[in-house]
C-alpha positions in Angstrom: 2.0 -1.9 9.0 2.3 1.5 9.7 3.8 4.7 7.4 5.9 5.2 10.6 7.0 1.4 10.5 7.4 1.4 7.2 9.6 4.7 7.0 11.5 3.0 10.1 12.4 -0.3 8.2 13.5 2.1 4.6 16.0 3.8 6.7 17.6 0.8 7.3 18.3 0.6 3.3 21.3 2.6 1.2 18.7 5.7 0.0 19.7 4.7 -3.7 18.4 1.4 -3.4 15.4 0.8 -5.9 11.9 -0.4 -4.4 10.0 -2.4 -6.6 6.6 -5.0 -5.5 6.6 -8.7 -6.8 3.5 -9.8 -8.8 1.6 -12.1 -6.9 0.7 -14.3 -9.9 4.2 -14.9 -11.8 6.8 -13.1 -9.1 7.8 -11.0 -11.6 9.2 -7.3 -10.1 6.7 -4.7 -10.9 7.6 -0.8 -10.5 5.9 1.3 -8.4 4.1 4.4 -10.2 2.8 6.2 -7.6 2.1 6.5 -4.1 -1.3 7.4 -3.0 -4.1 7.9 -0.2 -7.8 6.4 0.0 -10.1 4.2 1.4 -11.3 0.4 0.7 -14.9 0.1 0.6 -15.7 3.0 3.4 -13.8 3.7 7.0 -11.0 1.3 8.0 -11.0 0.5 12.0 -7.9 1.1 13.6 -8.4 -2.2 15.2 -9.5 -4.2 12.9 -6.6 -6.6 10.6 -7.5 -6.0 6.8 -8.9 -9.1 5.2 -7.4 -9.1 1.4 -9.8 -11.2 0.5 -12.8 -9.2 1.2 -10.1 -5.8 -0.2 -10.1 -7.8 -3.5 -13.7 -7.6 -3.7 -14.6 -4.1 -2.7 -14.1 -0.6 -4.4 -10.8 1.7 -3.9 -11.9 5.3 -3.6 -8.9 7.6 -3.9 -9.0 10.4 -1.3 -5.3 12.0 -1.3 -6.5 14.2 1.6 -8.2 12.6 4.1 -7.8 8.6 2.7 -7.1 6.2 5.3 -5.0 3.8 3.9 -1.6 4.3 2.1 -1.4 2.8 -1.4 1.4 1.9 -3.8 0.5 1.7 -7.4 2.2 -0.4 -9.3 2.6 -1.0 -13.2 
């Protein structure tokens, strides 16, 4: 998904509606912290689908400038 699509489908929400990401582990809701820019393990191809398996295993780099993939941190 893009920031574009993503932006697109939030519109379609009342703007005092809270956002929150389920754990994966016990479903719980967890707060978002903080919204941020990097990269997963070096240069993401604009074709290529992201593998969260392989993510899981790599490094995050934060790069709020010129990162290539949005992130939400969660708590």
């Amino acid at each position: 998904m893009t920031v574009s699509e993503l932006i697109k489908e939030l519109q379609a929400l009342p703007p005092d509606m809270k956002v929150q990401v389920l754990d994966s582990d016990k479903g719980d809701p967890e707060d978002i912290v903080q919204v941020s820019r990097g990269s997963w393990g070096g240069p993401i191809d604009d074709d290529e689908d992201l593998d969260l398996d392989s993510m899981m295993n790599g490094e995050f780099i934060q790069d709020d400038e010129n990162g290539q993939i949005a992130v939400l941190v969660i708590w």
